[in-house]
PyMOL commands that place a pseudoatom at each C-alpha (Angstrom):
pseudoatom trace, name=CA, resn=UNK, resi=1, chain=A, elem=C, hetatm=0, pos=[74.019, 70.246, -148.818]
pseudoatom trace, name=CA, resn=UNK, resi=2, chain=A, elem=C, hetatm=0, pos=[71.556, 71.899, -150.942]
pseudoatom trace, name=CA, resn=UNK, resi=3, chain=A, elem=C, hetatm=0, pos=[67.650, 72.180, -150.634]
pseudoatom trace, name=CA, resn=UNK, resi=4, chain=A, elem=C, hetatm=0, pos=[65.299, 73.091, -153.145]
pseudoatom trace, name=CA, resn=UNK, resi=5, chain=A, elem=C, hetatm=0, pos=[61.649, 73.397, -152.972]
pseudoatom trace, name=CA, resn=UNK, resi=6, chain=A, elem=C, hetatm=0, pos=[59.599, 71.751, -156.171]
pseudoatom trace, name=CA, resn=UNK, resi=7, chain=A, elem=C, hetatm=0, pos=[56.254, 72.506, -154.603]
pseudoatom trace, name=CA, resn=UNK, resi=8, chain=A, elem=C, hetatm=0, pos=[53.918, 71.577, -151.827]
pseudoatom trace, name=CA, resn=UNK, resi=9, chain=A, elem=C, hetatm=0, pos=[55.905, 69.542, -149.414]
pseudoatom trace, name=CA, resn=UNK, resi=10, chain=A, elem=C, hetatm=0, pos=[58.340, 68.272, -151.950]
pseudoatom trace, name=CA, resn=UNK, resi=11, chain=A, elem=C, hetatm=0, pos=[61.976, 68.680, -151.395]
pseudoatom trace, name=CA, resn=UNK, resi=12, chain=A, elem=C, hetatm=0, pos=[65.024, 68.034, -153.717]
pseudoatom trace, name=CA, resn=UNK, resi=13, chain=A, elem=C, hetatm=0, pos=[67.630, 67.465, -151.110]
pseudoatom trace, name=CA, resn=UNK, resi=14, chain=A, elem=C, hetatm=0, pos=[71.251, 66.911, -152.592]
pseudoatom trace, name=CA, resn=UNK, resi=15, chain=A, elem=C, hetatm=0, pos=[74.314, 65.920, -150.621]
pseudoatom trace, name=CA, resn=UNK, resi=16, chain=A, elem=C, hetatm=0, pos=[77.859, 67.548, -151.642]
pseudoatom trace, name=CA, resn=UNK, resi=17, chain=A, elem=C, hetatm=0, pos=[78.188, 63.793, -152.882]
pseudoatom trace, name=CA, resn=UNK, resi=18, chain=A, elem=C, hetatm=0, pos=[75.275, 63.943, -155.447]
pseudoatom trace, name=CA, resn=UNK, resi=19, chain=A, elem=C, hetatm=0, pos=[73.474, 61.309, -153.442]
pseudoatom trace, name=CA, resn=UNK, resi=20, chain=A, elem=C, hetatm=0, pos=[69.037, 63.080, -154.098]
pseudoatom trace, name=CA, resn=UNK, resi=21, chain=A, elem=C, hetatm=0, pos=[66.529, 62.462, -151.914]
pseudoatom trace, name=CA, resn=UNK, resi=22, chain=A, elem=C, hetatm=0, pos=[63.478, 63.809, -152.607]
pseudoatom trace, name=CA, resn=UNK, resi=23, chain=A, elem=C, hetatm=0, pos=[60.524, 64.224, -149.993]
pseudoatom trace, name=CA, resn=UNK, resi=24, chain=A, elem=C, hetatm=0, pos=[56.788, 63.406, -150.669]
pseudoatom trace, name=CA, resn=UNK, resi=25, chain=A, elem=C, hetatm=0, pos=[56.259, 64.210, -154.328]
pseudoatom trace, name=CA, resn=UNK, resi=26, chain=A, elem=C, hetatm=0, pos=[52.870, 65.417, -155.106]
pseudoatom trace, name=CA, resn=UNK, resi=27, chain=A, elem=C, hetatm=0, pos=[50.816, 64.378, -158.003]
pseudoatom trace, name=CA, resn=UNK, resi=28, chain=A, elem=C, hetatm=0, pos=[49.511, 67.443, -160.124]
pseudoatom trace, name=CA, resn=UNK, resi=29, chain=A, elem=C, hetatm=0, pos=[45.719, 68.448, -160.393]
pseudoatom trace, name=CA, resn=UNK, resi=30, chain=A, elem=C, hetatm=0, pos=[43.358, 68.379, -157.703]
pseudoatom trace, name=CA, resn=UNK, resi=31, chain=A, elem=C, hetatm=0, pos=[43.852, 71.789, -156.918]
pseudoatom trace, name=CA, resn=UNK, resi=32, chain=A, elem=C, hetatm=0, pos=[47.551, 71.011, -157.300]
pseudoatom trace, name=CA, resn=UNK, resi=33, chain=A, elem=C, hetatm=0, pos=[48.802, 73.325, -160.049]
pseudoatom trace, name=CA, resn=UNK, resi=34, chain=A, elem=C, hetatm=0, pos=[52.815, 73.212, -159.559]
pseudoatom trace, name=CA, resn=UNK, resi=35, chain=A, elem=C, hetatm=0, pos=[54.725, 71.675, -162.570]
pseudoatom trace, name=CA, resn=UNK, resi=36, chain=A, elem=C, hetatm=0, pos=[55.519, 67.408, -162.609]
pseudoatom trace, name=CA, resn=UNK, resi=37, chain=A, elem=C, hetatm=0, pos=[57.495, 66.173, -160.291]
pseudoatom trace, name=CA, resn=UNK, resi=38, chain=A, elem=C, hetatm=0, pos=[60.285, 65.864, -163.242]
pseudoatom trace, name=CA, resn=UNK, resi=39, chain=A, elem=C, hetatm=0, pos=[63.639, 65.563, -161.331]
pseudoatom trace, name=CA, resn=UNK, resi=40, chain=A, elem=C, hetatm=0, pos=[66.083, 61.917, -160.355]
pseudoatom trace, name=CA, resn=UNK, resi=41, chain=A, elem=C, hetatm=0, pos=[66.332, 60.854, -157.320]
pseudoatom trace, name=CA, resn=UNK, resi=42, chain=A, elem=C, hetatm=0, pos=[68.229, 57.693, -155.155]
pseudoatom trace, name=CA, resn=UNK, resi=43, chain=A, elem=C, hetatm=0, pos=[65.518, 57.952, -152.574]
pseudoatom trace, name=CA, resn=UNK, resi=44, chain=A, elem=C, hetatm=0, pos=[61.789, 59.227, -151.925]
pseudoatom trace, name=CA, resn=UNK, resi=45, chain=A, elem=C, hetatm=0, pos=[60.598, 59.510, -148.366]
pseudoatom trace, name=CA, resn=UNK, resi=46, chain=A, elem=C, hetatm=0, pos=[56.939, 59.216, -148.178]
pseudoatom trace, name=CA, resn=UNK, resi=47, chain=A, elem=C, hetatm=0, pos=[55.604, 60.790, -144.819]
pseudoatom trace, name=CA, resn=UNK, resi=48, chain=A, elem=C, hetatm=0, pos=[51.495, 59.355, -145.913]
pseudoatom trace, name=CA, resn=UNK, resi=49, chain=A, elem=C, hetatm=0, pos=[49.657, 57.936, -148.567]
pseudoatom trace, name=CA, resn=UNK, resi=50, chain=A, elem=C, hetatm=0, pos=[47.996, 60.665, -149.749]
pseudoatom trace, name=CA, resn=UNK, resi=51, chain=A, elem=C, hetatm=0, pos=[48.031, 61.891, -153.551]
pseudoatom trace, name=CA, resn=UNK, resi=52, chain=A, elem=C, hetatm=0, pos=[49.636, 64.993, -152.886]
pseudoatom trace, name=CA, resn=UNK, resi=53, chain=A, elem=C, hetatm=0, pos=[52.309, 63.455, -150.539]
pseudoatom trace, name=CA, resn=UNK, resi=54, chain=A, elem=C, hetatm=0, pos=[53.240, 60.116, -152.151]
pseudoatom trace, name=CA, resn=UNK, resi=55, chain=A, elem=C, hetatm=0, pos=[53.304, 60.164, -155.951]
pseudoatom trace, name=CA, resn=UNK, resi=56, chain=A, elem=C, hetatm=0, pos=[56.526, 57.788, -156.117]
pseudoatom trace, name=CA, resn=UNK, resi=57, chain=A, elem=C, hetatm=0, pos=[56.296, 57.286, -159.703]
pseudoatom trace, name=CA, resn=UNK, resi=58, chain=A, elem=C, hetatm=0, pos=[56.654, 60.496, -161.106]
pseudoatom trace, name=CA, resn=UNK, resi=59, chain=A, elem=C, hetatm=0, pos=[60.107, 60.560, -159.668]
pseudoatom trace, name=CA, resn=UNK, resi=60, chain=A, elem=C, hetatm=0, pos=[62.974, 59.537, -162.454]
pseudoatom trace, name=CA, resn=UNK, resi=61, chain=A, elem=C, hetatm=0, pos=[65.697, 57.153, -161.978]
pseudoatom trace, name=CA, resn=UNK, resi=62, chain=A, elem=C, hetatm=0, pos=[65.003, 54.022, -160.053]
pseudoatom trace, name=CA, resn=UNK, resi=63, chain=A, elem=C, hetatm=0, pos=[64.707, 55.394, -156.114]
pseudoatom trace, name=CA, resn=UNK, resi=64, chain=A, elem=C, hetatm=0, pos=[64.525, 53.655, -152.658]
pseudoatom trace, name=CA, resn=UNK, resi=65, chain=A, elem=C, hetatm=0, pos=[61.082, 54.187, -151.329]
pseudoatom trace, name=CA, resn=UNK, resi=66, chain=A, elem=C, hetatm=0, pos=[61.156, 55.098, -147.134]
pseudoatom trace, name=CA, resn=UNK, resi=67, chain=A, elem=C, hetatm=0, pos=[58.382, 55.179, -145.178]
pseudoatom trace, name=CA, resn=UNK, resi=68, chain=A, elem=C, hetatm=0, pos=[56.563, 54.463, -142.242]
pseudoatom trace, name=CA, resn=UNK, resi=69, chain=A, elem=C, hetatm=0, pos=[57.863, 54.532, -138.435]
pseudoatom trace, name=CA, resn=UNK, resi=70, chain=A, elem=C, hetatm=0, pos=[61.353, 52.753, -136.974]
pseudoatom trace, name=CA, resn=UNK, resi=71, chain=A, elem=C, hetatm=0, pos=[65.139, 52.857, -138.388]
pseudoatom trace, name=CA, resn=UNK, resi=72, chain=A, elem=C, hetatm=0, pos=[65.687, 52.462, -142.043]
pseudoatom trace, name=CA, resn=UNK, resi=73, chain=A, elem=C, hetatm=0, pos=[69.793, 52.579, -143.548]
pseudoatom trace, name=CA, resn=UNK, resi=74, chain=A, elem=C, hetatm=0, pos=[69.288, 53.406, -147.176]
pseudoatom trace, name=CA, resn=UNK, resi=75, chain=A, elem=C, hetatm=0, pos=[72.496, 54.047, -149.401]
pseudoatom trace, name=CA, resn=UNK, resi=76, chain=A, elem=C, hetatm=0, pos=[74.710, 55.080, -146.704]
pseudoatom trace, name=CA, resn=UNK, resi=77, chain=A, elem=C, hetatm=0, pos=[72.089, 57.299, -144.922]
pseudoatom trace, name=CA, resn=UNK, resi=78, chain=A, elem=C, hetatm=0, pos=[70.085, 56.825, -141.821]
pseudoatom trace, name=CA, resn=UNK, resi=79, chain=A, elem=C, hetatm=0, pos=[66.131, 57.508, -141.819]
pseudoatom trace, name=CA, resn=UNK, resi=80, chain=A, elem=C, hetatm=0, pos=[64.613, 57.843, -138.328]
pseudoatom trace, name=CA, resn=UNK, resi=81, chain=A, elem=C, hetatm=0, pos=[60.684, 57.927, -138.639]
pseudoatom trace, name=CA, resn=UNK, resi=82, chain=A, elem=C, hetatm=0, pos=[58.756, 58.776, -135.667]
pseudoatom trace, name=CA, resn=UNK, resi=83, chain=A, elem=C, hetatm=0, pos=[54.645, 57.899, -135.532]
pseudoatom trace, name=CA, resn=UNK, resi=84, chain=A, elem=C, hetatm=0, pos=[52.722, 61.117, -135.713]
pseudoatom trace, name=CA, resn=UNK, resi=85, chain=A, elem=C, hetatm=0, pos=[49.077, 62.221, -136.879]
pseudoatom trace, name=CA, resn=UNK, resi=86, chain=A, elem=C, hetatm=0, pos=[47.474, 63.794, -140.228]
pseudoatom trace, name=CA, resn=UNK, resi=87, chain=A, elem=C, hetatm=0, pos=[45.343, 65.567, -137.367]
pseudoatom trace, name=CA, resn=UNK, resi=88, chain=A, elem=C, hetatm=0, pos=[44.955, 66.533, -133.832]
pseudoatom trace, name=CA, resn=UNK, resi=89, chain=A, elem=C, hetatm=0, pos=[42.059, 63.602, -133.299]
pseudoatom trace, name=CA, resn=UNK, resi=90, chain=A, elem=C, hetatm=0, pos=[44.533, 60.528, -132.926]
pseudoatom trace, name=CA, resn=UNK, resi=91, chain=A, elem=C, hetatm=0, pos=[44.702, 60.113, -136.683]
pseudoatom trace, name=CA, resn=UNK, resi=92, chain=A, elem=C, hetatm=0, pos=[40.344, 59.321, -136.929]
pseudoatom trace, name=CA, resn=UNK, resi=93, chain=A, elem=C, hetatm=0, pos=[39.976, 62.517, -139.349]
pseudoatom trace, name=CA, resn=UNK, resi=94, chain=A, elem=C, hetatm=0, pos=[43.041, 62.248, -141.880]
pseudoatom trace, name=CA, resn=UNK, resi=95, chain=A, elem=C, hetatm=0, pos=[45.343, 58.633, -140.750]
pseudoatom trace, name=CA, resn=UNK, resi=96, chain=A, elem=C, hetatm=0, pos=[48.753, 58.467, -139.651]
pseudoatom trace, name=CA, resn=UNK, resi=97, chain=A, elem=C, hetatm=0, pos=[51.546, 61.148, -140.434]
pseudoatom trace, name=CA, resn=UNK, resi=98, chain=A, elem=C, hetatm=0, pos=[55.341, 60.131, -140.190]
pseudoatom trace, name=CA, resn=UNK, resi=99, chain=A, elem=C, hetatm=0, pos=[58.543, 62.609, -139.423]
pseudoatom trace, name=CA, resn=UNK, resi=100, chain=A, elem=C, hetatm=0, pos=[61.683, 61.812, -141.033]
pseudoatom trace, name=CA, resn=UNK, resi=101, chain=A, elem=C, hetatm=0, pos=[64.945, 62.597, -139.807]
pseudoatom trace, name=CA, resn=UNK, resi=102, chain=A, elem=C, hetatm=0, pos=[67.733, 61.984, -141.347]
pseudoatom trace, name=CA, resn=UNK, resi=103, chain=A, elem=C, hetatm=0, pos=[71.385, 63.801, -141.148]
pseudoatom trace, name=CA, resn=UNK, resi=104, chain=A, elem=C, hetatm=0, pos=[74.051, 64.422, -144.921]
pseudoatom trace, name=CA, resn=UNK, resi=105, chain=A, elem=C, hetatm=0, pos=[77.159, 66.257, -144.595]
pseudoatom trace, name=CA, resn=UNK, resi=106, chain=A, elem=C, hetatm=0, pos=[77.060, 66.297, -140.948]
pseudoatom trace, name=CA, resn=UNK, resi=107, chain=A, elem=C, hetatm=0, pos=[73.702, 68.300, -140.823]
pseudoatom trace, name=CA, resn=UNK, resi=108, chain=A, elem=C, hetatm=0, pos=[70.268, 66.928, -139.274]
pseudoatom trace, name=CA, resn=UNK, resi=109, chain=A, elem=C, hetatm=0, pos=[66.909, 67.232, -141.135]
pseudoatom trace, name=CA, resn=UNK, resi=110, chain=A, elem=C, hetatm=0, pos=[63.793, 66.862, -140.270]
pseudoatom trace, name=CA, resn=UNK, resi=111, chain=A, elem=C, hetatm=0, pos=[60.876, 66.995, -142.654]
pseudoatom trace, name=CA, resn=UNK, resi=112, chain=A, elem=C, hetatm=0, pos=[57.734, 67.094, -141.174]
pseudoatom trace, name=CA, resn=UNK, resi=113, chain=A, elem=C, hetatm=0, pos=[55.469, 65.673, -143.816]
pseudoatom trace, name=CA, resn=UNK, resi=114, chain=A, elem=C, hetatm=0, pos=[51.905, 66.523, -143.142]
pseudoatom trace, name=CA, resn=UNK, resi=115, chain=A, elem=C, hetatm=0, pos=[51.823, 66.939, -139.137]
pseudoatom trace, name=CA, resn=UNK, resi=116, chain=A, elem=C, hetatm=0, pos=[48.484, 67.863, -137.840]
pseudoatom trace, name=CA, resn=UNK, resi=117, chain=A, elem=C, hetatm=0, pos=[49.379, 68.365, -134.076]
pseudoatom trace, name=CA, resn=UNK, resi=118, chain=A, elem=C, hetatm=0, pos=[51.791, 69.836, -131.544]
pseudoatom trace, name=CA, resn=UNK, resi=119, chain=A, elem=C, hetatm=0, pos=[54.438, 67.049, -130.620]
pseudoatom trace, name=CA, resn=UNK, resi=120, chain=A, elem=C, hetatm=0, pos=[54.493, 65.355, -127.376]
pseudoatom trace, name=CA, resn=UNK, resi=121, chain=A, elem=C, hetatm=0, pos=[57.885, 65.144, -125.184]
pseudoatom trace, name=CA, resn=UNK, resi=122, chain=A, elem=C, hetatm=0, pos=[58.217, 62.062, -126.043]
pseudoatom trace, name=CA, resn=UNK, resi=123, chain=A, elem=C, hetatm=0, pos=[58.204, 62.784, -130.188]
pseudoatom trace, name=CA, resn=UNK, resi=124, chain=A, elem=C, hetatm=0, pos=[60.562, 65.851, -129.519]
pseudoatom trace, name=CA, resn=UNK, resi=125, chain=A, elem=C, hetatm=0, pos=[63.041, 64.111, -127.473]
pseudoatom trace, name=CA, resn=UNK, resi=126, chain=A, elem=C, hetatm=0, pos=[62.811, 61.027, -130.411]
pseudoatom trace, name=CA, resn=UNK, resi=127, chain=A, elem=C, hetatm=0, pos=[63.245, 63.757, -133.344]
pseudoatom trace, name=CA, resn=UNK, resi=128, chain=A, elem=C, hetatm=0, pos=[66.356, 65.061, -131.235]
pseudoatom trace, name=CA, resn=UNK, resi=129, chain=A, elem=C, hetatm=0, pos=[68.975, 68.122, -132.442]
pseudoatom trace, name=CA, resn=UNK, resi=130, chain=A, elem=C, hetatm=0, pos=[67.145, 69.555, -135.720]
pseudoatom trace, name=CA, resn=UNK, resi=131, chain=A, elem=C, hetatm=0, pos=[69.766, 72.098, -137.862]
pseudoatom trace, name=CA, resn=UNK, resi=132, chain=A, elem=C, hetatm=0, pos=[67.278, 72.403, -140.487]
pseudoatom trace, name=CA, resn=UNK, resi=133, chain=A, elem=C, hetatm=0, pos=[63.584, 72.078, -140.187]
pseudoatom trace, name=CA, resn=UNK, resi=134, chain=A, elem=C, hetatm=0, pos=[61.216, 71.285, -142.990]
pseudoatom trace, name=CA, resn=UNK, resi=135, chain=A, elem=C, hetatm=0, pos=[57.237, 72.760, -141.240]
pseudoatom trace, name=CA, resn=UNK, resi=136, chain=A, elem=C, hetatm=0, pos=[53.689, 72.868, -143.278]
pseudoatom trace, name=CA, resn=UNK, resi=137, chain=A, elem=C, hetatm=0, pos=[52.077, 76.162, -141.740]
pseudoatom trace, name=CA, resn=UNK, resi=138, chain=A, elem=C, hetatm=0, pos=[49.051, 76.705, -143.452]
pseudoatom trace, name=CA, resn=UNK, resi=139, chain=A, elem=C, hetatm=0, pos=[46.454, 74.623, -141.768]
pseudoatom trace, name=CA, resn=UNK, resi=140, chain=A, elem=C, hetatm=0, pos=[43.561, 73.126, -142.396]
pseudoatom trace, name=CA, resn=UNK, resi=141, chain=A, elem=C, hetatm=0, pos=[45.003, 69.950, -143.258]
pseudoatom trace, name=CA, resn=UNK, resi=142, chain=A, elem=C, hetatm=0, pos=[48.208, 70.692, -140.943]
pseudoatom trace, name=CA, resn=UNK, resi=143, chain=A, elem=C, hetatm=0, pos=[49.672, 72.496, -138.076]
pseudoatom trace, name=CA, resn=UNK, resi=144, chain=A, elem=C, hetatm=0, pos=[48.682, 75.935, -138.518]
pseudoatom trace, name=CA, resn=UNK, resi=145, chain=A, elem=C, hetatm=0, pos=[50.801, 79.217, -138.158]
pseudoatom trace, name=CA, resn=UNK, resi=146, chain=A, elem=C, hetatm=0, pos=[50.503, 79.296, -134.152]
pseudoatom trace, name=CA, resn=UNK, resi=147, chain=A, elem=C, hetatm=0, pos=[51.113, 75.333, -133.839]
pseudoatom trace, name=CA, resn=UNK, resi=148, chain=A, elem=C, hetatm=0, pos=[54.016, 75.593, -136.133]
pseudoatom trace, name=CA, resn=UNK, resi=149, chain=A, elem=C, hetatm=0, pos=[55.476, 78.375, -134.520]
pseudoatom trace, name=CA, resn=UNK, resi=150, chain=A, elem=C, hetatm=0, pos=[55.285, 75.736, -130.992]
pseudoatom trace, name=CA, resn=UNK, resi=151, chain=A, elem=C, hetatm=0, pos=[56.524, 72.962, -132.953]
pseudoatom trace, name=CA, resn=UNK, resi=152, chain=A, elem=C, hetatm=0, pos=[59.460, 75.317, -133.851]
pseudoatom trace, name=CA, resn=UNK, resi=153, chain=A, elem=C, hetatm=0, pos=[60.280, 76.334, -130.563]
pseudoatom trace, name=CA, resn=UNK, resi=154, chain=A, elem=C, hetatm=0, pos=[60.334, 72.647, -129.039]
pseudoatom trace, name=CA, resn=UNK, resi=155, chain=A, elem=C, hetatm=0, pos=[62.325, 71.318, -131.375]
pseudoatom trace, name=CA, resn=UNK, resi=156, chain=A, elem=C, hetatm=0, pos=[65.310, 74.409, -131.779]
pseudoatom trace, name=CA, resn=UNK, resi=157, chain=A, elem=C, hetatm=0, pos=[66.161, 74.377, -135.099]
pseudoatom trace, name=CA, resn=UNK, resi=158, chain=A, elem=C, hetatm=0, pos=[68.858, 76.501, -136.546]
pseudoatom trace, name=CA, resn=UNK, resi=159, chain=A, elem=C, hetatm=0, pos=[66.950, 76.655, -140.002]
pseudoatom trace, name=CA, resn=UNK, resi=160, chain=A, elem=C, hetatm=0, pos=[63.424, 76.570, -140.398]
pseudoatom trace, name=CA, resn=UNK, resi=161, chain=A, elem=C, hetatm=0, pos=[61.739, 75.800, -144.254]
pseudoatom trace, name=CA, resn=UNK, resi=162, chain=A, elem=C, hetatm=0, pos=[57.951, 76.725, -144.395]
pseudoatom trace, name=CA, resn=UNK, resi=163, chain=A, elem=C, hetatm=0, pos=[55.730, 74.423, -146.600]
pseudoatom trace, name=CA, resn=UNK, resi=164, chain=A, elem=C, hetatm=0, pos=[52.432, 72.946, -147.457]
pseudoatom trace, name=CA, resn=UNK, resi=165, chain=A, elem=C, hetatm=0, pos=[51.090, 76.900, -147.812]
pseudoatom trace, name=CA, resn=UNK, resi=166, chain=A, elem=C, hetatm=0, pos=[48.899, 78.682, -150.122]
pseudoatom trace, name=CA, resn=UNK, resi=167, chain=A, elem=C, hetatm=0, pos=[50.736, 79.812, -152.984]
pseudoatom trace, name=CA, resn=UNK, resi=168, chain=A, elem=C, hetatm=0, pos=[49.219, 80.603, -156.726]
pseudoatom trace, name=CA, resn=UNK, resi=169, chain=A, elem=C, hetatm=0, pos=[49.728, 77.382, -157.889]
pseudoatom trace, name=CA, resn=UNK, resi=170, chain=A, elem=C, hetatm=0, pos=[48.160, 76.112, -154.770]
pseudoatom trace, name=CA, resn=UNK, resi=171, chain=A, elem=C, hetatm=0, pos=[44.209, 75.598, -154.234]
pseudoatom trace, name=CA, resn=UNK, resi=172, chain=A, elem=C, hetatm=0, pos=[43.647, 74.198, -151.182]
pseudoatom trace, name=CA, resn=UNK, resi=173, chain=A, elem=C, hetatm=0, pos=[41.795, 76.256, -148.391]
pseudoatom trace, name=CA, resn=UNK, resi=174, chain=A, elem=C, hetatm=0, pos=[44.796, 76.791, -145.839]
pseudoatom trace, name=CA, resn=UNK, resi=175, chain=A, elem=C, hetatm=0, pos=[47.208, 79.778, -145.259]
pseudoatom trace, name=CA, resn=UNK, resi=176, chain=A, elem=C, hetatm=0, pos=[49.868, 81.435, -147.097]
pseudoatom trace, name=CA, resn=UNK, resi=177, chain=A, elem=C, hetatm=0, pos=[53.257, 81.694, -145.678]
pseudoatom trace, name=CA, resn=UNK, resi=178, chain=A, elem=C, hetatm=0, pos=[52.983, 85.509, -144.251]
pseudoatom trace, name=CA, resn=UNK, resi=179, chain=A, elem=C, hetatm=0, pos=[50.675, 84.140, -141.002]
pseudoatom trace, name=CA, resn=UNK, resi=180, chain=A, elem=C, hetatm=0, pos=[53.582, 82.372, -139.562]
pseudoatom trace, name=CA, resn=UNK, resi=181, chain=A, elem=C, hetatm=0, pos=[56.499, 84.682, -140.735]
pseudoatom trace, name=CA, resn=UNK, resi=182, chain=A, elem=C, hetatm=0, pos=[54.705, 87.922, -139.062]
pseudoatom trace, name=CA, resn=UNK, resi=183, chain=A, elem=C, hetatm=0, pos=[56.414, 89.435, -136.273]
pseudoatom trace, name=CA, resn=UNK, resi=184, chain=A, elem=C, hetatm=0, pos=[59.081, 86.865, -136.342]
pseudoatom trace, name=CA, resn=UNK, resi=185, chain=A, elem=C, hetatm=0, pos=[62.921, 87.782, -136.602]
pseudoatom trace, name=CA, resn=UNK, resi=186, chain=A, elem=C, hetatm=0, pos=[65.477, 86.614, -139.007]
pseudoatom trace, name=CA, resn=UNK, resi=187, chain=A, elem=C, hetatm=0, pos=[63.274, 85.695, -141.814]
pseudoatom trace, name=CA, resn=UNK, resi=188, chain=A, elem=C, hetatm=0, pos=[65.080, 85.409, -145.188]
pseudoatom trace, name=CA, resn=UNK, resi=189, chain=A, elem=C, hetatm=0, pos=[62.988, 85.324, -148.550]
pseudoatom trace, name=CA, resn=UNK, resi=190, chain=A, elem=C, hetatm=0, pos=[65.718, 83.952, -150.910]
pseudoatom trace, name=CA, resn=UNK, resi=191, chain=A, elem=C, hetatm=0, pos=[63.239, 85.183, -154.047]
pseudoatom trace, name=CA, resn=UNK, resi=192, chain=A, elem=C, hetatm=0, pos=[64.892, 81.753, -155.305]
pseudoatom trace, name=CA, resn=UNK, resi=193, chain=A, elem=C, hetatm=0, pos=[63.917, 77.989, -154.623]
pseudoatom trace, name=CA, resn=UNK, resi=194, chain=A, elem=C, hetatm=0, pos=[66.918, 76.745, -153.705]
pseudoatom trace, name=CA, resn=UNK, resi=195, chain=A, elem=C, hetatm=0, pos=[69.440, 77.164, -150.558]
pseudoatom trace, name=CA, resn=UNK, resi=196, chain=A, elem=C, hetatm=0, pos=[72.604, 76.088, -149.626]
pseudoatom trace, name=CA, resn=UNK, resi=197, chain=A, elem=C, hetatm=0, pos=[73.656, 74.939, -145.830]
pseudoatom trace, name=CA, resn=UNK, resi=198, chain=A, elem=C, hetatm=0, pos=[77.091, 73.935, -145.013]
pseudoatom trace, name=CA, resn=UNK, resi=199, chain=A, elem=C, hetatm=0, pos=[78.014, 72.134, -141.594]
pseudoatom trace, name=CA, resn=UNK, resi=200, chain=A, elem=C, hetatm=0, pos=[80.033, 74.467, -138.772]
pseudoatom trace, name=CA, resn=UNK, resi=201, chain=A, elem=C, hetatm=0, pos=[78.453, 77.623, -141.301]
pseudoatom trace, name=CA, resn=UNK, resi=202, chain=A, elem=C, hetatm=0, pos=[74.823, 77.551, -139.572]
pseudoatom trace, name=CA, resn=UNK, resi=203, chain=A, elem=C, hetatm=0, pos=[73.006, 80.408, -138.556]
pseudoatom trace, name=CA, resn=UNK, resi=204, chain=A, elem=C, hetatm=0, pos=[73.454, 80.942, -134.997]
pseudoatom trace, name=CA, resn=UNK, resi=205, chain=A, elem=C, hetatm=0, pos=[70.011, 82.849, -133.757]
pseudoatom trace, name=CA, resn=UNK, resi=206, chain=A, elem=C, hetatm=0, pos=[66.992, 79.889, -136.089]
pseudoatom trace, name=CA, resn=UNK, resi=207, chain=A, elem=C, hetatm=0, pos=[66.804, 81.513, -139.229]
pseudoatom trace, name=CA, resn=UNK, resi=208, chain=A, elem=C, hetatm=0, pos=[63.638, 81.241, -141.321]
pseudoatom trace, name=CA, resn=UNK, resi=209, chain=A, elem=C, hetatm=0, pos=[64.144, 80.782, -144.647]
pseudoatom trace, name=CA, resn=UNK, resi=210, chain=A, elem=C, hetatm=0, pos=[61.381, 81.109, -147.157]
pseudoatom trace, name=CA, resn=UNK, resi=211, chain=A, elem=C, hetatm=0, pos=[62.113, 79.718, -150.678]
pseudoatom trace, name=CA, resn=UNK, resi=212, chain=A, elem=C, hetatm=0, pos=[59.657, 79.697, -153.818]
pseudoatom trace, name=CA, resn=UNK, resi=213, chain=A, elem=C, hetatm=0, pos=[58.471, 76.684, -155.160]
pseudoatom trace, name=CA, resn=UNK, resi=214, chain=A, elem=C, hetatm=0, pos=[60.723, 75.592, -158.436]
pseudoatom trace, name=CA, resn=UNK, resi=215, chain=A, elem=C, hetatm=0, pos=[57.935, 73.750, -160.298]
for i in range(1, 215): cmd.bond("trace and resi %d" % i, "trace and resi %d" % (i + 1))
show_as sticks, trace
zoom trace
């Protein structure tokens, strides 16, 4: 399975298949400066409907659209979404956020989207065994460094992929990505925006890996 990072919290996900998913492409402008959202995909998970989050149409190819909460089966793959916040007020600042899990090639992903609070026991136990973990961590409009960091810890995951941080093509007020990688072991800047993760071939102490955005 390989993961590469377009930008923001956009994800080109590929199984050893060829089957794409991409996660919550981003429209540009707005203080969005990465590159269109110019790659094919057979599905799009969209975590809110936000600009930055759920620009469906600038995906090519004809994709499968998930979102929202509850069990979707989409080309062969199961997409758990689980209910979460934009915020830490209930959703009365920024709406409703929703995780995605889903598992290719034997290993389980979870993308985040734009989470804006710790999770409960009751959303950790639904997200369930995590190999590689998609996390905003620059705050403002997300978790921040700290409440990633917790989020990270609860869940266990054997990779963990920052996103959603300041970057130079990035001009929203939140964080870069060195907050919530100081002081922390095994951290792994690929100088490349794309990694590849094989099942049984897992790190075994979490491993953060930090990629650079493609677009």
């Amino acid at each position: 399975m390989k993961v590469k990072w377009l930008g923001h919290a956009c994800f080109l996900i590929t199984s050893e298949e060829g089957l794409k998913i991409i996660t919550d492409p981003y429209s540009a402008g707005g203080g969005i400066k990465y590159g269109p959202v110019d790659e094919s995909a057979d599905i799009v998970t969209v975590s809110h409907d936000h600009f930055d989050h759920n620009a469906v149409a600038t995906v090519c190819g004809r994709p499968e659209v998930v979102s929202g909460s509850g069990v979707k089966n989409v080309k062969g793959i199961e997409f758990r979404g689980i209910a979460t916040y934009h915020d830490s007020s209930g959703g009365s600042e920024r709406g409703a956020n929703t995780v995605f899990c889903f598992a290719l090639n034997g290993i389980k992903v979870c993308h985040l989207g734009d989470l804006g609070h710790t999770l409960s026991r009751d959303q950790v136990s639904q997200v369930g065994p995590v190999d590689v973990l998609i996390v905003p961590v620059g705050g403002f409009y997300t978790i921040d460094d700290k409440n990633a960091s917790q989020v990270c810890d609860d869940l266990k995951p054997k990779v963990i992929i920052p996103m959603h941080f300041k970057t130079p093509k990035l001009d929203f007020p939140i964080a870069g990505v060195d907050d919530f990688v100081k002081g922390k072991k095994n951290v792994r800047r690929t100088g490349s925006s794309e990694a590849e993760f094989k099942q049984g071939k897992l790190p075994a102490a979490a491993e953060i890996v930090v990629l650079q955005p493609a677009l």
